[in-house]
C-alpha positions as CSV (number, residue, x, y, z in Angstrom):
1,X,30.5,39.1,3.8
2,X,27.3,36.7,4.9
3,X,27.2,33.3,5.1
4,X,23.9,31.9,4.1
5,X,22.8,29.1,6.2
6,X,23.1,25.8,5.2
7,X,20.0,24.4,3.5
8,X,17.9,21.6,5.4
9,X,18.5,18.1,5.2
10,X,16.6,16.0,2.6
11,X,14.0,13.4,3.9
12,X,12.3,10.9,2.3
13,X,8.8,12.3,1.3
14,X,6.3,10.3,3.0
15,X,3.0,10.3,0.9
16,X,0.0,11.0,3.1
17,X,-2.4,8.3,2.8
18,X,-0.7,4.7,2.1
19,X,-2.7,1.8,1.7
20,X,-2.0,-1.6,3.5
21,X,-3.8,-5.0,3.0
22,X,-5.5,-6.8,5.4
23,X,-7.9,-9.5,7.2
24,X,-8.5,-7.4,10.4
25,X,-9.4,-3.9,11.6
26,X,-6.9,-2.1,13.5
27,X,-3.1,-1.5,13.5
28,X,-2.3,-5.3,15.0
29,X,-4.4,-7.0,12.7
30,X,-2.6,-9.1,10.1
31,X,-1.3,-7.8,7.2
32,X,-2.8,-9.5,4.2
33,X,-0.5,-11.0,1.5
34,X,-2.5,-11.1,-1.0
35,X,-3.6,-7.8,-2.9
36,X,-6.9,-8.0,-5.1
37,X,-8.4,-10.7,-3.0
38,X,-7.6,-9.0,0.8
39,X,-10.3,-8.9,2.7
40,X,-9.9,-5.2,3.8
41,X,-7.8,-2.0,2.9
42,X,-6.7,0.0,5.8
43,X,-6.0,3.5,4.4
44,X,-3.2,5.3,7.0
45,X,-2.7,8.7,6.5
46,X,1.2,9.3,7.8
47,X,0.9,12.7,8.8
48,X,-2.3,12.4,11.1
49,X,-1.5,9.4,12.3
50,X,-5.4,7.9,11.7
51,X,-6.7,5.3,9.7
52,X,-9.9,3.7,8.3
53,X,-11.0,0.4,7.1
54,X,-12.7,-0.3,3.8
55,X,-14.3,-3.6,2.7
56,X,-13.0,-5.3,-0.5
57,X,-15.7,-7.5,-0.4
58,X,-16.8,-7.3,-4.1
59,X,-13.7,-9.0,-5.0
60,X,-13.3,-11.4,-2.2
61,X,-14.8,-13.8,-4.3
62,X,-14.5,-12.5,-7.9
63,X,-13.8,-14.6,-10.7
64,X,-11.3,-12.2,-12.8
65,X,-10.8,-8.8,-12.4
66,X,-10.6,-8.2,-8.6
67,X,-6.8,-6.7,-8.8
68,X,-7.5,-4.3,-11.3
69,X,-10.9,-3.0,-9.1
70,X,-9.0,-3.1,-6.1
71,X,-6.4,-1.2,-7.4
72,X,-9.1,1.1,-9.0
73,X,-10.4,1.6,-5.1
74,X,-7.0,1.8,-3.8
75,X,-7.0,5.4,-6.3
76,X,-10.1,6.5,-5.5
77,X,-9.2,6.0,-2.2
78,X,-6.5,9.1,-1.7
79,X,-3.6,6.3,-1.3
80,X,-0.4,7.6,-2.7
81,X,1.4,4.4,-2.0
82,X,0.4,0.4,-1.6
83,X,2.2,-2.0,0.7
84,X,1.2,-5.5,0.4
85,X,2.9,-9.5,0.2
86,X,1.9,-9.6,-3.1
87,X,1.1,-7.7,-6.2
88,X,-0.2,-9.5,-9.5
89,X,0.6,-8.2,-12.9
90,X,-2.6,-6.6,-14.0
91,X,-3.0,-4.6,-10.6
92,X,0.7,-3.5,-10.5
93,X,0.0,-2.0,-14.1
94,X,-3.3,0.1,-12.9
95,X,-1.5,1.0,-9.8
96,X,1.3,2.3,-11.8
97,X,-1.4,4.3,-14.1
98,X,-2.4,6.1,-11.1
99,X,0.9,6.8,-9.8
100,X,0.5,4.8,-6.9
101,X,3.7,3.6,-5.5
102,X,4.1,-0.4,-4.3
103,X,5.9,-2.1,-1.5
104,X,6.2,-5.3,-1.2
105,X,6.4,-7.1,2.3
106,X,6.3,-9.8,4.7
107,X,5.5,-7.9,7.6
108,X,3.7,-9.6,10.1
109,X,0.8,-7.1,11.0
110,X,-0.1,-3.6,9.8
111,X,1.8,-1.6,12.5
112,X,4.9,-3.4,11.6
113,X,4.0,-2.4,7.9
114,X,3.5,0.8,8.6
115,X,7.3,1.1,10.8
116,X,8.7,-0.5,7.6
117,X,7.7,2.1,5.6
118,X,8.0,4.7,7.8
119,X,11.6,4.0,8.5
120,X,13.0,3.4,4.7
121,X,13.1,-0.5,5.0
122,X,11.0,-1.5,1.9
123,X,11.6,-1.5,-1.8
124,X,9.9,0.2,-4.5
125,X,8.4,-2.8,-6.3
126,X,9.6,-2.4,-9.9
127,X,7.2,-5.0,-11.4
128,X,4.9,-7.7,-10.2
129,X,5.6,-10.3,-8.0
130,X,2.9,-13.0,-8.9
131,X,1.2,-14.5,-12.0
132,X,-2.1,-13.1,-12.4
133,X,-4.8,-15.5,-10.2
134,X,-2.9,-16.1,-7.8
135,X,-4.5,-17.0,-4.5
């Protein structure tokens, strides 16, 4: 009689593009805490190990609406996942629509985001942390 191997362990999926928010360019900038308003997006793709930076300037300064485009953005973008301090209401229920996963977070910079998220130390946000507005 044969024994069948044992079947492989089961990891945690890691989605390939995540989306992070924040004020600089690079993997030590500052993670953003805000979400609709951040200054930039830096879209990480986990299994290359690259990045890129987008501008969120159209809603730096918008008077409603900007966390419902961003999050729009974030989808277009590829992002499979968000992590971010804070997510407001309206966002968190476009986000959700796209099947975009959120992570709240008060990492310090991107990288240590990215580590957090990478490692299984964040929470799947399971609604909005902020009134809408918030600044």
């Amino acid at each position: 009689m044969s024994r069948l191997a044992p079947p492989p362990p089961i990891k945690r999926k890691d989605f390939m593009k995540i989306a992070l928010t924040t004020s600089g360019k690079d993997l030590n900038a500052p993670l953003d805490s805000r979400f609709g308003r951040a200054p930039q997006f830096l879209i990480y793709d986990l299994e290359a190990g690259t990045f890129e930076v987008v501008d969120n300037d159209q809603n730096l300064n918008a008077s409603q609406g900007a966390g419902i485009q961003s999050a729009q953005n974030i989808a277009r973008l590829g992002a499979k996942a968000l992590v971010t301090g804070h997510c407001g209401p309206k966002a968190f229920r476009v986000l959700q629509a796209a099947g975009i996963k959120i992570y709240n977070t008060s990492a310090a910079t991107v990288a240590e985001a990215i580590d957090q998220y990478r490692t299984g130390k964040l929470t799947e946000a399971a609604a909005a942390d902020v009134e809408g507005h918030w600044t």
